[in-house]
N, C-alpha and C positions, 0 to 999 in steps of 0.2 A: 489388232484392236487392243486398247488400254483400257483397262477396267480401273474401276474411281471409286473413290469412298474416303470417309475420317473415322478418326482415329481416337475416343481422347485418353491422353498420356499422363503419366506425373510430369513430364513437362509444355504439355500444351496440348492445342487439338493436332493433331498430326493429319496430312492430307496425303492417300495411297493411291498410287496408280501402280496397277498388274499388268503383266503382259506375258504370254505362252505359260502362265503357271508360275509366274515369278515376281517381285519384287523389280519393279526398276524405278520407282519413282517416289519419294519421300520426301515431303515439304511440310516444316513445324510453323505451323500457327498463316501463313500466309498466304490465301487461299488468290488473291492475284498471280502472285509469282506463279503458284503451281499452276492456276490454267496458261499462264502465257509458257512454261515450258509443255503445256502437253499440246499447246497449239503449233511450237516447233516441232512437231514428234511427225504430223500429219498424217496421223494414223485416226481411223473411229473411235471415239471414246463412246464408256457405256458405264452405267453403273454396274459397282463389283456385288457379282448373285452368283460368282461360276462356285465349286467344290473348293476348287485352287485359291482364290481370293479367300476365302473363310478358310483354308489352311494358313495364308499368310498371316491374317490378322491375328488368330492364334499364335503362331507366330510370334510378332510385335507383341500382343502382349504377355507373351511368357518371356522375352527377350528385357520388356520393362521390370519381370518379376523378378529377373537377375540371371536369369539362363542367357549369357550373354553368347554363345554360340546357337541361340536360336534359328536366325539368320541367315547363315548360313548356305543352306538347302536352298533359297530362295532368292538371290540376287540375280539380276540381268541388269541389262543394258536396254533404254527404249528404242534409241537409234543410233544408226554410225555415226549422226552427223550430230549429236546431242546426247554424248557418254553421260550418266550418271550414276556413280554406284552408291546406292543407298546405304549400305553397309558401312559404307568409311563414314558417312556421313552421321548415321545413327551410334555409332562408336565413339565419338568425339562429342558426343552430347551424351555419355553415358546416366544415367538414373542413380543415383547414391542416397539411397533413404535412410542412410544414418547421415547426413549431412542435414544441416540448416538450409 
């Protein structure tokens, strides 16, 4: 099962999906794309209420507050067949609040 929820970021609304307690799914602002990959996953989605989802989102936003090893503890993979690792992806879209 993949749990689901938003996010909003200093960079956009961010759309989460968890799974066994982890982070596999991270889509900024595009809330199409992200159900069509959680529809490749073909696993039950559900909205995120577990302990674990509310550690994630903690998580994310102590990661936006600059604790950039937040993360960490928290990344998977949803499926063999549709790798995403959230983490490369939130990295490369880092938050820099001394910038314009």
């Amino acid at each position: 099962m993949i749990e689901t929820t938003t996010l909003d970021s200093p960079l956009g609304r961010l759309h989460v999906g968890v799974r066994d307690g982890r982070l596999c799914l991270l889509e900024l602002t595009d809330a199409a794309r992200f159900r069509r990959r959680l529809a490749r996953s073909d696993e039950p989605i559900e909205p995120a209420r577990s302990p674990a989802a509310e550690r994630i989102l903690a998580a994310l936003r102590a990661y936006f507050a600059g604790e950039l090893n937040a993360l960490d503890a928290f990344t998977s993979t949803c499926s063999t067949a549709h790798r995403f690792n959230a983490v490369s992806g939130a990295r490369s879209a880092r938050f820099h609040p001394e910038r314009p």
